[in-house]
N, C-alpha and C positions, 0 to 999 in steps of 0.2 A: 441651730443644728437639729435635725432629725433623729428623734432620743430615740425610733423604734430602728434599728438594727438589723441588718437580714443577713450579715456574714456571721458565721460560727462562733467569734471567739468575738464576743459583745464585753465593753469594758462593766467592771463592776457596778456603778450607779445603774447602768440600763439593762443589767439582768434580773428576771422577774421571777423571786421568789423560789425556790428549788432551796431554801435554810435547811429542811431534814436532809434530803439526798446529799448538798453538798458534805454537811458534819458525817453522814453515814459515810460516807464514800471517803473523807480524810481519816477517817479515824480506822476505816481496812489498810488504808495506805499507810500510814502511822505505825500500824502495830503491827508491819510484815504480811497483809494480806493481800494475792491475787484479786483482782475482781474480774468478774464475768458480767460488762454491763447491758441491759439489754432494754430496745425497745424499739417501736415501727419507725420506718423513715419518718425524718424533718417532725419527729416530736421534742427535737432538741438535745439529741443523745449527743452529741459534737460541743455542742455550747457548755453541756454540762460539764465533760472533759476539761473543753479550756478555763470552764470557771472553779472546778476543784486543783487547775494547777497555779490559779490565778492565787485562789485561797491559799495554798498552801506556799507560793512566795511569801503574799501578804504574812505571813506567819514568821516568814527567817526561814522558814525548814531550809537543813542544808542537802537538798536536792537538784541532781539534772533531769527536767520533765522536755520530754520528747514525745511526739505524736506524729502516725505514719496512717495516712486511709490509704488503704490496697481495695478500694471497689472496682478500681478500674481494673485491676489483675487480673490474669487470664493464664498467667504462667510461674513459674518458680522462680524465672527469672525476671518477672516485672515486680515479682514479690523483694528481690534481692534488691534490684534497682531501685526501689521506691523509699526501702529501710536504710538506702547510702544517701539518700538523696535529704530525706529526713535528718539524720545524724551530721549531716554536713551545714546542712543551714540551721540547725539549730547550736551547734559550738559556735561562741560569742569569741573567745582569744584565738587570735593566728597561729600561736605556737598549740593548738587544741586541734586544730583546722588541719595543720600542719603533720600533726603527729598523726592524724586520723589518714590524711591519705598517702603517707608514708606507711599504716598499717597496710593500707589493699591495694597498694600499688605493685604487688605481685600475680591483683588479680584481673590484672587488663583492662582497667575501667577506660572507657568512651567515655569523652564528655560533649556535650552537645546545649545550644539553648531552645528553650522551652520559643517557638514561633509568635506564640499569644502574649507568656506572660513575660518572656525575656531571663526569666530562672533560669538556671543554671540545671543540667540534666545528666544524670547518669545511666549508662547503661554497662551489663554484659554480656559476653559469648561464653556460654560452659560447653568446649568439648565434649566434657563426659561430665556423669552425675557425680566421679568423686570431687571433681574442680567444683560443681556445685555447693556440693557438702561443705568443704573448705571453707568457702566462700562466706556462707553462713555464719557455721561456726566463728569465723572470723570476726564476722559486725559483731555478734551479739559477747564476743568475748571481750571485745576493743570498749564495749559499754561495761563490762563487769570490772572495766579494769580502770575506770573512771576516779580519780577522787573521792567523788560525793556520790552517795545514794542515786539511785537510776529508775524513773519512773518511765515506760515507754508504755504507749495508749496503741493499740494495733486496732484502727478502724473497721469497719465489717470484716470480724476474724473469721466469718463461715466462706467468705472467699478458697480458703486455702483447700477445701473440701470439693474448690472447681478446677484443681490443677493437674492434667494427666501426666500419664507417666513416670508419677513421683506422690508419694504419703508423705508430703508437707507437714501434717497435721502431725503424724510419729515422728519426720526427722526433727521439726521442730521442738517437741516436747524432750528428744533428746537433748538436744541442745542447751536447752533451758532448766533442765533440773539441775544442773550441775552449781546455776549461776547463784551467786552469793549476795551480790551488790545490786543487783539488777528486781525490781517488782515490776506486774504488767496490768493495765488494766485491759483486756479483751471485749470489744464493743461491738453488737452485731445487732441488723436489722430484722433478721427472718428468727423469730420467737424462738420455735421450735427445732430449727438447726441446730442454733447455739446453746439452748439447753440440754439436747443431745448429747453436744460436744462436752459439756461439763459435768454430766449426769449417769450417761451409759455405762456400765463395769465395761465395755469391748473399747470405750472411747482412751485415745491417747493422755487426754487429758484428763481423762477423768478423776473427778474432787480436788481439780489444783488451783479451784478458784470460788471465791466466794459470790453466789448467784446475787444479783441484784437488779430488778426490773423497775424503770420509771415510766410513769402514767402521764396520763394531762397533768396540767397545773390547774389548782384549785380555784374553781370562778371568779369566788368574794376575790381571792388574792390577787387576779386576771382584774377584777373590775379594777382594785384598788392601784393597781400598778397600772394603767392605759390612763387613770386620772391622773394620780399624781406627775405623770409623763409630760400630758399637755401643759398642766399647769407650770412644772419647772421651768418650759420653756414660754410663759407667759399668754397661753392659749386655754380653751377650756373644752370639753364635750359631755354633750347631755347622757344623764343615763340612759335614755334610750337607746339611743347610737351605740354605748357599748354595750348594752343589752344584746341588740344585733347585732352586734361585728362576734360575738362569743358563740349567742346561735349561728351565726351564718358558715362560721370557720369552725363550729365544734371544738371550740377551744385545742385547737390540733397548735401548737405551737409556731412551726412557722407560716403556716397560714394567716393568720393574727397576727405576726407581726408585719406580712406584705402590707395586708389589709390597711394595720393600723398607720404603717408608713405611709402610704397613698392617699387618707383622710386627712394623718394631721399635712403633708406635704400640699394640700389641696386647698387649705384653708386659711384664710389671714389671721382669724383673733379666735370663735366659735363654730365648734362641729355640731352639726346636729343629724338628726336621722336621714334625711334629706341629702346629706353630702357622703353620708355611705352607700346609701341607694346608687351616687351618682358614681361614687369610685367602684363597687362593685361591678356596676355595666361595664366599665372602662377595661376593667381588669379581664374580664370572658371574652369581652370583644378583642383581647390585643392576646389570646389564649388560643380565642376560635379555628387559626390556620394549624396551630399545632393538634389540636385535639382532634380538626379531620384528619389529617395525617395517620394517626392513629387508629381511625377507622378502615384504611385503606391494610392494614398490619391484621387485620383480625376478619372472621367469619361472619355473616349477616346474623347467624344463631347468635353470637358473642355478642356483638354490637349491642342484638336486641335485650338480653340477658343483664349487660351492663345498665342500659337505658331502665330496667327496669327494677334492679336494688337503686340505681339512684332516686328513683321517685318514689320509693317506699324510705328511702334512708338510711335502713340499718335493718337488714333480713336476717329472724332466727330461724326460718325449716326453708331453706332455699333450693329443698327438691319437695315441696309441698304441695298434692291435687290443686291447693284453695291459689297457692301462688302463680305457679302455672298457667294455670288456666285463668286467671286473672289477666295477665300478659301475654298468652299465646304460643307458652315457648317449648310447647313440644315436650315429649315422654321423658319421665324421669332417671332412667336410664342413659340416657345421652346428656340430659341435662347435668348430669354429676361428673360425668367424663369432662365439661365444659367447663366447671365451678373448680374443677381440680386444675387445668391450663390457664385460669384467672388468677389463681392462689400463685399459679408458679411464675405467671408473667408481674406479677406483683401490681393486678389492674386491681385485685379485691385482697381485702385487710381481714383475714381473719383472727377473731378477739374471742380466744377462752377462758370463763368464768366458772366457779361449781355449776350454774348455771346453765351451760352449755353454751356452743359457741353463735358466733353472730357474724355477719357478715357487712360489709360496707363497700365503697368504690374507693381505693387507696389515699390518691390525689382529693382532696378536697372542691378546690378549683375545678377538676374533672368534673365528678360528680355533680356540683350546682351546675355547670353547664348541658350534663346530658339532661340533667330534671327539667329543662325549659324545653325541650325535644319535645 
């Protein structure tokens, strides 16, 4: 079996080190507290979720942990759908299942299957915003009124700040304070949204949740986990090789583990550097059609601009004369109108430190393939 993992919710042997986060993060759950958890896409903010609910089985706690990603939402009502949808395949007893859709079966649900995955799909129609309301109100009461303790994970919660015609973010916070039985953890990609959202006196929610932000995973521990991995499964790789697969992928979490799933899946007994070289190529090349695609989506100033933090790696004055003019890219006045539509299409990673901030190409994969441009 292939011990590196590339779906979210990786069983405990093959999850790699996150010991303080997970103890931090049970023990706000533990003792009654919101979390606000946060960090960039695929550094593993999802895994984390499923391994502190994982943890917190392993323990007996007498809790129901539920977990709902609304990235894909677009509306209040895909938000609605997605939180029944959740709730529904996570109740294990029939008479559970049963009662839940005896609760919202005054609220017109559609049900539908998912084309791909053959899941089971809900949908609704709200006439008006107060059948919306309702609606709400309703899932999140039908969870307060649960048995056991209620942990629900709401996946990129800065979604709900993309939804017109409705303040999601206040009816929600109405909704929610009232609830007794019910804790949340709130998980978001984009930094500075979501500390927003927890931090601003104007914000709905603001202070109902304890900020918590995770980083990379620490090297040594990254080394020591890609060995032990091969080894359990009777295979070996040189430190070199995980040397480079760490540089190559910046220890960005899931990058490292495509990587590392492609090398040991490559190899009969011994990795060496040599067969990362060889998975690497394989991986840009089976990348390539997507990533022009991408170029066809953006402006030649963009393109160029992209092409050129990736080949520096990580840019701190990226409206700088020395930078610039290094790469060609034209007046720094325009160039900053460009770095702000990069930030928001989520192609560049910005990282603030007391420091000041830094800049990167998102996608990992991305980026090593513009640097060969």
């Amino acid at each position: 079996m292939n011990p590196f993992f590339l779906a979210p919710h990786t069983p405990v042997p093959y999850f790699c080190d996150r010991e303080k986060e997970t103890e931090d993060l049970v023990n706000y759950l533990e003792n009654g507290s919101n979390v606000a958890l946060i960090s960039p896409r695929r550094y593993g903010k999802t895994g984390m979720i499923y391994h502190v609910f994982d943890t917190l089985q392993a323990r007996k706690a007498k809790v129901e942990l539920y977990y709902v990603d609304i990235y894909s939402s677009r509306t209040a009502d895909d938000f609605i759908a997605l939180l029944a949808e959740a709730i529904s395949l996570t109740l294990k007893k029939e008479t559970a299942v049963k009662n839940f859709f005896k609760a919202i079966s005054h609220l017109r649900p559609v049900f539908s299957q998912d084309p791909l995955s053959g899941n089971p799909q809900l949908s609704f129609t709200f006439q008006t915003d107060s059948e919306l309301r309702y609606s709400l109100k309703t899932l999140l009461e039908f969870l307060d009124r649960r048995p056991q303790r209620v942990v629900l994970a709401i996946d990129e919660f800065q979604q709900v700040r993309e939804y017109e015609g409705i303040s999601m973010e206040a009816l929600l916070r109405t909704y929610i304070q009232p609830l007794k039985n019910v804790q949340f953890i709130f998980s978001g990609s984009r930094k500075h949204m979501i500390a927003e959202m927890f931090t601003s006196e104007n914000s709905p929610f603001y202070e109902s949740a304890s900020m918590y932000s995770i980083d990379k995973i620490d090297r040594q521990a990254y080394v020591a986990f890609i060995d032990r991995q091969f080894k359990a499964q009777g295979k070996s790789i040189s430190p070199e090789a995980i040397d480079f697969i760490l540089d190559w992928t910046r220890i960005h979490t899931y990058y490292t583990q495509v990587l590392c799933n492609r090398v040991f899946q490559s190899v009969k007994k011994a990795a060496v550097l040599v067969d990362v070289l060889f998975a690497v190529d394989t991986i840009l090349k089976e990348y390539t059609d997507t990533f022009l695609e991408r170029r066809n989506l953006l402006t030649p100033k963009q393109w160029n601009y992209l092409i050129a933090v990736a080949k520096e790696g990580v840019v701190t004055e990226p409206t700088s004369s020395e930078f610039l003019q290094k790469y060609r890219l034209g007046a720094p006045s325009t160039v900053s109108r460009m770095l702000n539509s990069l930030l928001e299409k989520e192609l560049l990673l910005e990282t603030r430190t007391l420091d000041g901030s830094s800049y990167c190409v998102y996608n990992v994969f991305f980026s090593r393939w513009l640097e060969r441009l």
